[in-house]
C-alpha positions, 0 to 999 in steps of 0.5 A: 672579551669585551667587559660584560663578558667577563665572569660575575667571580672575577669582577666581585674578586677585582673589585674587593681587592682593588677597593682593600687596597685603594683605601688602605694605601690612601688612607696610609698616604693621607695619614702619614703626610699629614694631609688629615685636614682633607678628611672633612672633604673626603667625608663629604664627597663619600656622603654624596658617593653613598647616597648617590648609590643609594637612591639612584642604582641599589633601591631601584634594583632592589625593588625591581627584584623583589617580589614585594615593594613593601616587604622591601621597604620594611628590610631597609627599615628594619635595616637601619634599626639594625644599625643603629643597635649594632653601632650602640653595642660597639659605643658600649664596648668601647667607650669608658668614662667620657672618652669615647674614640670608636665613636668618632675616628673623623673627629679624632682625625680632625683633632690630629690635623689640629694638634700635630702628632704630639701625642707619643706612645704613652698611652699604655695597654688599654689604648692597645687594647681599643686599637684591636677592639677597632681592628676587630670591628673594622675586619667584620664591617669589610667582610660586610662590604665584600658580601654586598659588592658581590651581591649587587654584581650578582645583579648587575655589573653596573650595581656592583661597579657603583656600589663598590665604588661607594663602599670605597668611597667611605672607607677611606675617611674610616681608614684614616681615622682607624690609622690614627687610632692605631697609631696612638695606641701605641702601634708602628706605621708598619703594623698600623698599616699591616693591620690595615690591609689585613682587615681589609682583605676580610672583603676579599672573603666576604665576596668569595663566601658570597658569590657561592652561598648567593647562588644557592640561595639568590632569593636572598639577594634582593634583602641583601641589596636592601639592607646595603642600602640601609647601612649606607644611609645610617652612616651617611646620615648617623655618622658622617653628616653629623660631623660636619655640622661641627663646622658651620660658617659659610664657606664650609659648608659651601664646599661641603655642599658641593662635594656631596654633589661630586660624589653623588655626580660621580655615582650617575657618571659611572652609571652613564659610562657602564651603560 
């Protein structure tokens, strides 16, 4: 059974499972060991990795699958709007006073690098509370994620194989953030973690719901591709370039220049590979 032979189901389901797991355990890894001062590199790199995605496999398809380019450009649009509004709502929900943590789990993962784990547990209930508030929001992202991975393998196993790859690609550095924040609202490495990969199999879900709605209604694929495309260049450009301007001297952002082209390297490579 050679590779393109293998059924649409099996690789969505593969490619779920593999990215929840891929990202929960790094980002545990990453977030134990302390390695947090990698987080502004994998930042980088995933900037690249989505934006690589973006431009060179999902917006091409999706405007070769759509029965209008304008209407096509108009859901990305529309999409990024979307996004946008969505990210404000959470902003609102969460944010008391002038400490805004959902805002910001690089930032805070950046803080930690600086600080040490010197924080404790002494946060009290409403910290608890932003960590199921994150958890919340994180579970319905991935379900999310797990309907655009199924709907670009629904097109193309070389879509879908680039797609999931930056969708992982990003959710390591949030994963790591959402560890710490687990972690500081008073939470166990254990739970921290349980919670994690729970919330992460929400992708599982989301391509198995999917794969069977997306065949009754497969016109809705090519939307589905655009706004894909749409939520991975708000968060490229709304909530990870941003974070890298805070660091501005020239050997910084050298390395992140030429991180951002490794991931968007990585996504042509896979390209050249599954062709």
């Amino acid at each position: 059974m050679t590779i393109s032979e293998l059924p649409t189901l099996a690789w969505i389901l593969g490619a779920c499972l593999l990215g929840a797991v891929l990202s929960v355990t790094s980002a545990a890894a990453l977030a134990l060991n302390a390695r947090i001062a990698w987080i502004p590199m994998l930042v980088s790199y995933a900037i690249g990795a989505m934006l690589g995605a973006v431009f060179l496999e999902i917006l091409p398809h999706a405007f070769s699958e759509t029965s209008s380019i304008e209407m096509m450009a108009a859901t990305v649009l529309l999409g990024i709007l979307l996004f946008f509004v969505l990210e404000k709502l959470l902003l609102w929900r969460h944010c008391h006073g002038d400490e805004c943590e959902v805002h910001a789990p690089h930032e805070e993962a950046n803080a930690h690098a600086h600080h040490g784990h010197s924080h404790g547990h002494a946060h009290g209930h409403d910290q608890g509370r932003s960590g199921m508030m994150i958890m919340v929001g994180d579970t319905f992202h991935n379900f999310v994620d797990g309907i655009l991975i199924a709907a670009a393998f629904m097109i193309d196993i070389k879509l879908g194989a680039v797609t999931a790859l930056a969708i992982i690609a990003h959710e390591i550095p949030q994963e790591v953030g959402d560890f710490l924040i687990l972690l500081h609202s008073g939470y166990t490495k254990k739970q921290a973690l349980l919670f994690n990969l729970l919330s992460s199999f929400a992708a599982v879900i989301g391509g198995l719901v999917a794969y069977f709605a997306l065949q009754v209604v497969a016109s809705w694929i090519p939307t589905i591709l655009g706004l894909a495309a749409a939520s991975m260049i708000y968060v490229a450009v709304a909530d990870l370039i941003p974070s890298l301007h805070k660091r501005t001297e020239l050997k910084a952002t050298v390395q992140q220049v030429i991180l951002i082209a490794l991931g968007i390297t990585s996504i042509w490579l896979i390209k050249l590979v599954l062709e």
